[in-house]
C-alpha positions as CSV (number, residue, x, y, z in Angstrom):
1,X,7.6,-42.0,27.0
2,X,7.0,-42.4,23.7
3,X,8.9,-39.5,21.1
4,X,6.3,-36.9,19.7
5,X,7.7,-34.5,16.8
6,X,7.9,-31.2,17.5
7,X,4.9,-29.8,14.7
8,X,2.4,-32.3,16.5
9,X,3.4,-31.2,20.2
10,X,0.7,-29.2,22.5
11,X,1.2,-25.5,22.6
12,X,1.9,-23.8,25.7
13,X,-1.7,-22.6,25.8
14,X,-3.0,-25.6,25.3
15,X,-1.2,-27.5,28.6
16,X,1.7,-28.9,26.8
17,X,5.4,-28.5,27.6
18,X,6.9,-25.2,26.7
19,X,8.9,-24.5,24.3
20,X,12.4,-25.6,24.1
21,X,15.1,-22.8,24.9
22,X,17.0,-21.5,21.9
23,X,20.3,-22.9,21.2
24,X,21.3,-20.1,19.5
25,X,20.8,-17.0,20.7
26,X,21.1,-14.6,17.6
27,X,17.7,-16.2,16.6
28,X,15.7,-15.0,19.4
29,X,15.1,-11.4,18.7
30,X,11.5,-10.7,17.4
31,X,10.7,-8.7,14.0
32,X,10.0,-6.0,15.7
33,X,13.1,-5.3,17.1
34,X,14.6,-4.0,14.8
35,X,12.6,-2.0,13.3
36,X,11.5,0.0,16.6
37,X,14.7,1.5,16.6
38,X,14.1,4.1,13.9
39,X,10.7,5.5,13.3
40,X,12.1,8.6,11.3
41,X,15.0,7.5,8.9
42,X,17.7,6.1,11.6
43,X,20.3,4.2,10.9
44,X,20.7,0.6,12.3
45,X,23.2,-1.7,13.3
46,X,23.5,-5.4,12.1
47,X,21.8,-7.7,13.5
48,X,19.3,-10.8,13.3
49,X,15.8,-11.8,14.7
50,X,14.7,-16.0,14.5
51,X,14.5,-18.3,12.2
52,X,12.8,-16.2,9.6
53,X,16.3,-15.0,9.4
54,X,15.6,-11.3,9.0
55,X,18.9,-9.1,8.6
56,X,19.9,-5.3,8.9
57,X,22.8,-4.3,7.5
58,X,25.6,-1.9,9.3
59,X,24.3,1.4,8.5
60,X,20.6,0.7,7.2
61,X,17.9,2.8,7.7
62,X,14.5,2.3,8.8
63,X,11.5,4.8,8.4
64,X,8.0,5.5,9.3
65,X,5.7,7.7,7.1
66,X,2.7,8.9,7.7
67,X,0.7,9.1,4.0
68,X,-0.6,11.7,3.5
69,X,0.8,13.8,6.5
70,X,-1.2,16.6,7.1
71,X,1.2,18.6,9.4
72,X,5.0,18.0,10.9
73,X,3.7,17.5,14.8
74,X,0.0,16.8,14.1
75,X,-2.0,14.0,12.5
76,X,-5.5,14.8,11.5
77,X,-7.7,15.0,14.4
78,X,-9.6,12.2,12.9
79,X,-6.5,9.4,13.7
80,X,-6.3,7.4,16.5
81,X,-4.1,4.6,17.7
82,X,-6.9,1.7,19.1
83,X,-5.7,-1.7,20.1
84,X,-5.3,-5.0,17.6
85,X,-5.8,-8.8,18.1
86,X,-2.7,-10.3,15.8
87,X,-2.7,-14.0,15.4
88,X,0.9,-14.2,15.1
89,X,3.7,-16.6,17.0
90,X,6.1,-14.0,16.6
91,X,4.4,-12.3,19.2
92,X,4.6,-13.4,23.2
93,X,0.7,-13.3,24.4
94,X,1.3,-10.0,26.9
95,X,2.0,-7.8,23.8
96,X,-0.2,-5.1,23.2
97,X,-0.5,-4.3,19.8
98,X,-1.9,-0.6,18.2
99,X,-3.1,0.1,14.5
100,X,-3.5,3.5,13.1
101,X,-7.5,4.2,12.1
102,X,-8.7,6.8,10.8
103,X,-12.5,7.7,11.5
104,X,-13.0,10.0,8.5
105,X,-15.9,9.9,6.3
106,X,-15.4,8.4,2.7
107,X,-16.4,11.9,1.3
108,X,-13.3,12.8,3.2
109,X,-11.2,10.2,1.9
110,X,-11.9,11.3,-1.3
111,X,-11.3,15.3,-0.6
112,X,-7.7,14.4,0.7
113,X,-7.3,12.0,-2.5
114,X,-8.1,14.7,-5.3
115,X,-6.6,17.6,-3.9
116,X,-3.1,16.2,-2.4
117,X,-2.5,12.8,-4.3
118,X,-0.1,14.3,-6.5
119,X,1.8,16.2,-3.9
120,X,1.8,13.8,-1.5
121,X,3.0,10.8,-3.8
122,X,5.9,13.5,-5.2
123,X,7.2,14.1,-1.7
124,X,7.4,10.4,-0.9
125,X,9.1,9.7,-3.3
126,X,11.8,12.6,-3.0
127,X,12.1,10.4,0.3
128,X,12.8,7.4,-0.5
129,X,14.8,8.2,-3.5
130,X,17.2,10.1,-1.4
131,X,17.2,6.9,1.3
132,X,17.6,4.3,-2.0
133,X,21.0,6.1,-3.4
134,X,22.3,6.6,-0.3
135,X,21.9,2.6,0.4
136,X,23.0,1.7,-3.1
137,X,26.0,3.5,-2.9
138,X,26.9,1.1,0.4
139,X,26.4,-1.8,-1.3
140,X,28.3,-0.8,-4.4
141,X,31.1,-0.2,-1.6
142,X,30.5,-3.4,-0.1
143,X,30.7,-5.5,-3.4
144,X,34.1,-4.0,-4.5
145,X,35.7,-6.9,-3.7
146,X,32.9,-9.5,-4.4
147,X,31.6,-12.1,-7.2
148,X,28.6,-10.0,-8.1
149,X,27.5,-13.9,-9.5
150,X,26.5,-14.2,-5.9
151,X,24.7,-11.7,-4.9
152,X,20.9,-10.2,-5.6
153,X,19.9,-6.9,-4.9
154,X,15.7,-6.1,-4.9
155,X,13.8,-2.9,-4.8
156,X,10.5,-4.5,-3.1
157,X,6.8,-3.7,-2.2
158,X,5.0,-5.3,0.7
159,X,1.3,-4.4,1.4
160,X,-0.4,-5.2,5.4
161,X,-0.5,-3.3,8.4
162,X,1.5,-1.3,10.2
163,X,1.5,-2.1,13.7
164,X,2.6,-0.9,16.9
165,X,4.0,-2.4,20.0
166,X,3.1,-0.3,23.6
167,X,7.0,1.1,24.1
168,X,5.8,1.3,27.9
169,X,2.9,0.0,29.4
170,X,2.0,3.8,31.3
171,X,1.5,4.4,27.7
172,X,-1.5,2.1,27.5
173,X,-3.8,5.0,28.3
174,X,-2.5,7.3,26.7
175,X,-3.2,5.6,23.4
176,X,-6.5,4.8,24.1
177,X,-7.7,8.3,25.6
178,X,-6.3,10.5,23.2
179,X,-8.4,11.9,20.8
180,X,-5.5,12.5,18.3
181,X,-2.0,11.4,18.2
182,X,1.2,13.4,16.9
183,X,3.6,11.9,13.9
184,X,6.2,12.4,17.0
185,X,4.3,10.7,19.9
186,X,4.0,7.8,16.9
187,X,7.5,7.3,15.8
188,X,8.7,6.7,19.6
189,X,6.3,3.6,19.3
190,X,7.8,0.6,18.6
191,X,6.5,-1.3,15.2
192,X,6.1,-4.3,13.0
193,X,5.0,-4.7,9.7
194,X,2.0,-7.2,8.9
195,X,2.5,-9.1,5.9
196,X,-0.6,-11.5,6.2
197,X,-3.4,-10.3,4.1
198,X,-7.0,-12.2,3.7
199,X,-7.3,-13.8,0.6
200,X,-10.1,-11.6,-0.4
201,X,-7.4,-8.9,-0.7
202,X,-5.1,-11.8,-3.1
203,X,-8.0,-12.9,-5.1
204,X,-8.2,-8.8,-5.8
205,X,-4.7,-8.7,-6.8
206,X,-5.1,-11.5,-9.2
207,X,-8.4,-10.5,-10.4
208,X,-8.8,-6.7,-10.5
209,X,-5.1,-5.9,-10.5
210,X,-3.4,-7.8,-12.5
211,X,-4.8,-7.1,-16.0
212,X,-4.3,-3.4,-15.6
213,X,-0.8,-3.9,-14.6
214,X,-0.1,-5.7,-17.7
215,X,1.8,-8.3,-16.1
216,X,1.7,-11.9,-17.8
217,X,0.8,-15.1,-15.7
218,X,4.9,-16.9,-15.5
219,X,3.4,-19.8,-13.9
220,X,2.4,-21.3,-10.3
221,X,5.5,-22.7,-8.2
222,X,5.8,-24.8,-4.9
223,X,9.2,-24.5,-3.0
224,X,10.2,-25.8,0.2
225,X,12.8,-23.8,2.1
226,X,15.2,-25.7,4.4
227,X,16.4,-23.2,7.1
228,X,19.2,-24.4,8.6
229,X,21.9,-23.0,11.5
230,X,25.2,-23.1,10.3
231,X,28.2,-23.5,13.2
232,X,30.5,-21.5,10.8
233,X,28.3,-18.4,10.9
234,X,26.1,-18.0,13.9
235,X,24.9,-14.6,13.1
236,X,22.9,-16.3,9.6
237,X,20.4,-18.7,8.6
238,X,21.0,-20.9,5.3
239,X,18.2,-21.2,3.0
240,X,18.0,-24.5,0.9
241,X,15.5,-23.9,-1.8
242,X,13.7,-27.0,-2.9
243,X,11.7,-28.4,-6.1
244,X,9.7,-31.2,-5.2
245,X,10.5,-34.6,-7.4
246,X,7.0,-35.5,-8.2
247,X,7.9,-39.0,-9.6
248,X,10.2,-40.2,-6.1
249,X,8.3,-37.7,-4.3
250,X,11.3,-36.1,-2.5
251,X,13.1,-32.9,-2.2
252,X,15.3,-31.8,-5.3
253,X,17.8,-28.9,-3.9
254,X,18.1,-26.5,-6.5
255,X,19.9,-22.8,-4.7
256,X,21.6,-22.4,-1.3
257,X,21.5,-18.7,0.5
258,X,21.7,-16.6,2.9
259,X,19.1,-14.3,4.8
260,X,18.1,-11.7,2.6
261,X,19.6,-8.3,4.0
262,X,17.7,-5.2,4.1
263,X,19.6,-2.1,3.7
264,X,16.4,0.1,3.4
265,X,12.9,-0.2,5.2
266,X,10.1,2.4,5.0
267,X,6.9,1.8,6.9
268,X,4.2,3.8,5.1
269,X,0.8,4.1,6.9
270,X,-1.6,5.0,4.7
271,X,-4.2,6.8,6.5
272,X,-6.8,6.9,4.1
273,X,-6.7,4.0,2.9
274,X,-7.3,-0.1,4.1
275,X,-3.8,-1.6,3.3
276,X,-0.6,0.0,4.4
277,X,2.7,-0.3,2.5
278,X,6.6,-0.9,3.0
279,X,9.1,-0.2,0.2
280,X,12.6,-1.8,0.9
281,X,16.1,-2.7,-0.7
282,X,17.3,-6.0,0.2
283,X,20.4,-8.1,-1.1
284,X,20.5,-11.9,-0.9
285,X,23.9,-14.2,-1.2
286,X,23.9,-17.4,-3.2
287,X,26.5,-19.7,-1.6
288,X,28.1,-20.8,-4.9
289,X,31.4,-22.3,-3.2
290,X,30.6,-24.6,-1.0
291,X,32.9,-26.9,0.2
292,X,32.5,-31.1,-1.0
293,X,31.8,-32.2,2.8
294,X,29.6,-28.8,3.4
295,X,27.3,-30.1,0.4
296,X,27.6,-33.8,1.6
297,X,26.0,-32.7,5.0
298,X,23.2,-30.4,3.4
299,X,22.2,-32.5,0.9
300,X,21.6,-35.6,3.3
301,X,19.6,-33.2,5.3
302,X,17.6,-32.3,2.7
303,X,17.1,-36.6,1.9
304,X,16.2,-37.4,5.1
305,X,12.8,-35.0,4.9
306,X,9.9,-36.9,5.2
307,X,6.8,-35.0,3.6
308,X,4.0,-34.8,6.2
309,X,0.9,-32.8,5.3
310,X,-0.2,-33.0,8.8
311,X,2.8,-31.4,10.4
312,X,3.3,-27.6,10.1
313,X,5.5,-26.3,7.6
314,X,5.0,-29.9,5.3
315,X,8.0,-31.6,6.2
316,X,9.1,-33.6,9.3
317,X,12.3,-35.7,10.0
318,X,13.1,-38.8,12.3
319,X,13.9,-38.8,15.6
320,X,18.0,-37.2,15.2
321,X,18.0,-36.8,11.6
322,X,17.1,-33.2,12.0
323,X,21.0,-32.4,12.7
324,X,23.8,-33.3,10.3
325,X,26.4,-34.5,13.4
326,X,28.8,-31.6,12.1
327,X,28.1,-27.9,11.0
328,X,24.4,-27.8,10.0
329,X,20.8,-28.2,12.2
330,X,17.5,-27.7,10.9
331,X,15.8,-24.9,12.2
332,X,13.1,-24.3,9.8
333,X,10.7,-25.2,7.2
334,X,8.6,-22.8,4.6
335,X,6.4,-24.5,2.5
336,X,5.4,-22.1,-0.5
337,X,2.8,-22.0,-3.2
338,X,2.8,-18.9,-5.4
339,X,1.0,-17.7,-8.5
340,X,4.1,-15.7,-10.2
341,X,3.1,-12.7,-12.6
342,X,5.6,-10.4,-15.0
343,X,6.5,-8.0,-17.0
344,X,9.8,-5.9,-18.0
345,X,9.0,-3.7,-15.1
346,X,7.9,-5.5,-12.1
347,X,7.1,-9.0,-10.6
348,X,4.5,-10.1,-8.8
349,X,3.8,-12.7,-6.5
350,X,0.5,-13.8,-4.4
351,X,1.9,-16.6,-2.0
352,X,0.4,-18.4,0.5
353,X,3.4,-19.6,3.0
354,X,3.6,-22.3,5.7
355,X,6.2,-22.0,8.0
356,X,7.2,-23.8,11.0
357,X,10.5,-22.8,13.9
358,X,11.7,-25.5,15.0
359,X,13.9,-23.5,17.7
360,X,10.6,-22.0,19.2
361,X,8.1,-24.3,18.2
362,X,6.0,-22.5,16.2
363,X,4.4,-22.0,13.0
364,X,1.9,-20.0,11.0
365,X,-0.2,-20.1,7.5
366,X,-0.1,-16.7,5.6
367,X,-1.2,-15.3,2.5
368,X,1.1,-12.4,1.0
369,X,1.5,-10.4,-2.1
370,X,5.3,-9.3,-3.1
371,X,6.3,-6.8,-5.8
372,X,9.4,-6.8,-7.2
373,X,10.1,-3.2,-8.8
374,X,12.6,-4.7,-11.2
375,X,13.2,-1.2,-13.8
376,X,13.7,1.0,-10.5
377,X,16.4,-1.9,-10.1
378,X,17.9,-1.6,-13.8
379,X,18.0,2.0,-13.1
380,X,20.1,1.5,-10.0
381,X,22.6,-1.0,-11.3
382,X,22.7,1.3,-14.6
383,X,23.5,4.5,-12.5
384,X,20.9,6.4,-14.2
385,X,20.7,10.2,-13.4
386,X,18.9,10.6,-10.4
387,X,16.3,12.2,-11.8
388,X,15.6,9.3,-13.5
389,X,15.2,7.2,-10.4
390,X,13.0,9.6,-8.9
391,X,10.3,9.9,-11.7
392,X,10.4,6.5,-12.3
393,X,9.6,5.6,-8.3
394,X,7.4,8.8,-8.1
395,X,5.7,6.3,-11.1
396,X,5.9,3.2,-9.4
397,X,4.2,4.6,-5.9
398,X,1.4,6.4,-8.2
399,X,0.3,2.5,-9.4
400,X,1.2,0.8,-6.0
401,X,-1.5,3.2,-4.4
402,X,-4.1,2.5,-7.5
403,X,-4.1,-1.0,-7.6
404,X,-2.6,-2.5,-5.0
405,X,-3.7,-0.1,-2.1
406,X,-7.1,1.7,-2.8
407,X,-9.1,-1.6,-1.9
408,X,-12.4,-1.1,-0.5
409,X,-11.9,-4.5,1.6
410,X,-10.6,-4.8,5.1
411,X,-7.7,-6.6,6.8
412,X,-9.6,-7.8,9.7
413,X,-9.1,-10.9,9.1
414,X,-5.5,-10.9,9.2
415,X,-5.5,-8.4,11.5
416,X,-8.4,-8.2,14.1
417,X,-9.0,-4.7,15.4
């Protein structure tokens, strides 16, 4: 039988052979495994989900807001959880998935906006400041004994959904019956975080949002990442950043890291509003010190790509070349193209991702809008009085929710309700 590459294979659905079975089992866990564990502020223990190579640090803490909450126990009357179609491969086809909607009128909307916006943006922030220091402190601990050279720490905006997975199916009717649902019945829920947003929502960003932010256009870059399983740390994915060589037309390796590791996540659902948001604080490793046969392996991986616009994820390799014989295998491929926007205070980025896992055979196209909240950083690394911090994120949540947040689209077409 003749060899067919894993991107151009049948999907399960579609009568092929499944999958192949994992060979390493760290990467198995789904996203949302983690952060089911902690829907109001608990802490976490390490650990890692696939090839996406998402990590939680010892001791991180995870949180789900309601914004604005009306009450402790009680949502508005007007909230309901109703089921979701997610076109995601990070999800097996018997999940159930749950979005919070709210069936207000838009003359509501705008009574809760005028009369609570200042509040409620005041009290989330006392929130997450508190949850920030108490993270930052950590890390500070952590690096004591570190080259700070290698390391990256981000304060970072994501806008989607918030989802939620059926934490037992006699729950099923429960969620669809109910006429309300309680901040507590909601936190027991398991969740995810959508990052795929239509491009009618980027196009906004770009177009509406951007001048007023008075953020300058940096430029448009295209990246391939190289994931790759290292044999010397099973319990991490190694990132190999990639230029493309336009005039040889192959991969030019420019940065080697680790997965980025959250230390903070906060799940806001924004109940009167289209797009939901998560805040978290993150730190990345550069692997700086690499061993002479280490870099030999990598960088024949990386020569051996073959660019391949009809494979998922752009890149491809021949039949074995996929695995370096000693300490590194290929596990992934992103293929990136983002429009990059900046200013003293924050960066911006409207991406559009293809990514393919080669331990589970599959891959999907997104489009996704990042904000870095680089002063918030500054202030951070600085050890600015806290007060400080907390008007200066109290700031930064006031212009998340007016441009980034109060769009009049919808996210059905990311996700389907």
């Amino acid at each position: 039988m003749a060899y067919v590459a894993p991107h151009k294979r049948l999907s399960k659905t579609q009568g092929g052979d499944p999958p192949p079975t994992p060979v390493l089992p760290n990467f198995e866990k789904s996203l949302s495994l983690n952060s089911s564990r902690s829907g109001s502020g608990k802490r976490m223990d390490k650990s890692t989900s696939h090839v996406k190579g998402i990590v939680y640090a010892n001791g991180s803490i995870s949180r789900w807001l309601a914004v604005p909450s009306m009450d402790v126990l009680q949502l508005p009357s007007s909230l309901s959880l109703v089921p979701a179609t997610i076109d995601s491969p990070l999800l097996k086809s018997e999940d159930k998935m749950f979005t919070l909607v709210n069936g207000q009128s838009q003359a509501e909307h705008h009574g809760i906006k005028s009369c609570q916006l200042e509040k409620m943006w005041a009290s989330v922030a006392e929130t997450v400041h508190a949850d920030l220091l108490s993270a930052f402190q950590n890390i500070r601990n952590e690096m004591v004994d570190q080259n700070p050279e290698e390391f990256k720490t981000a304060v970072v905006a994501r806008f989607g959904k918030v989802v939620f997975r059926r934490k037992n199916p006699s729950h099923d009717l429960d969620f669809t019956k109910e006429n309300s649902v309680s901040e507590s019945y909601v936190k027991q829920q398991r969740r995810m975080f959508y990052t795929t947003v239509p491009v009618e929502y980027m196009d906004h960003i770009k177009i509406a949002a951007v001048p007023e932010l008075g953020v300058h256009f940096e430029g448009e870059k295209e990246l391939y990442y190289v994931k790759l399983a290292d044999a010397k740390r099973p319990n991490s994915v190694v990132s190999c950043k990639c230029r493309i060589h336009k005039d040889e037309q192959k991969l030019e390796l420019y940065k080697i890291e680790l997965n980025p590791v959250r230390h903070v996540v906060i799940d806001m659902s924004c109940i009167a509003k289209n797009v939901d948001l998560r805040l978290a604080l993150c730190t990345k490793k550069t692997l700086i010190a690499l061993r002479d046969e280490e870099m030999e392996e990598i960088r024949s991986l990386i020569s051996s790509a073959i660019f391949d616009p009809n494979v998922k994820g752009g890149l491809r390799w021949s039949l074995g070349k996929g695995k370096s014989g000693g300490q590194y295998n290929v596990v992934g491929v992103w293929h990136t193209k983002e429009d990059i926007f900046r200013n003293p205070f924050m960066k911006l980025k409207v991406r559009k991702a293809d990514r393919y896992d080669f331990l589970t055979s599959t891959g999907e196209v997104t489009g996704e809008v990042v904000l870095r909240l680089i002063q918030i950083m500054n202030l951070l690394v600085q050890g600015s009085e806290a007060i400080d911090v907390l008007t200066m994120l109290e700031d930064a949540l006031k212009l998340i929710e007016k441009h980034f947040l109060a769009w009049e689209g919808s996210l059905h077409s990311a996700v389907n309700q």
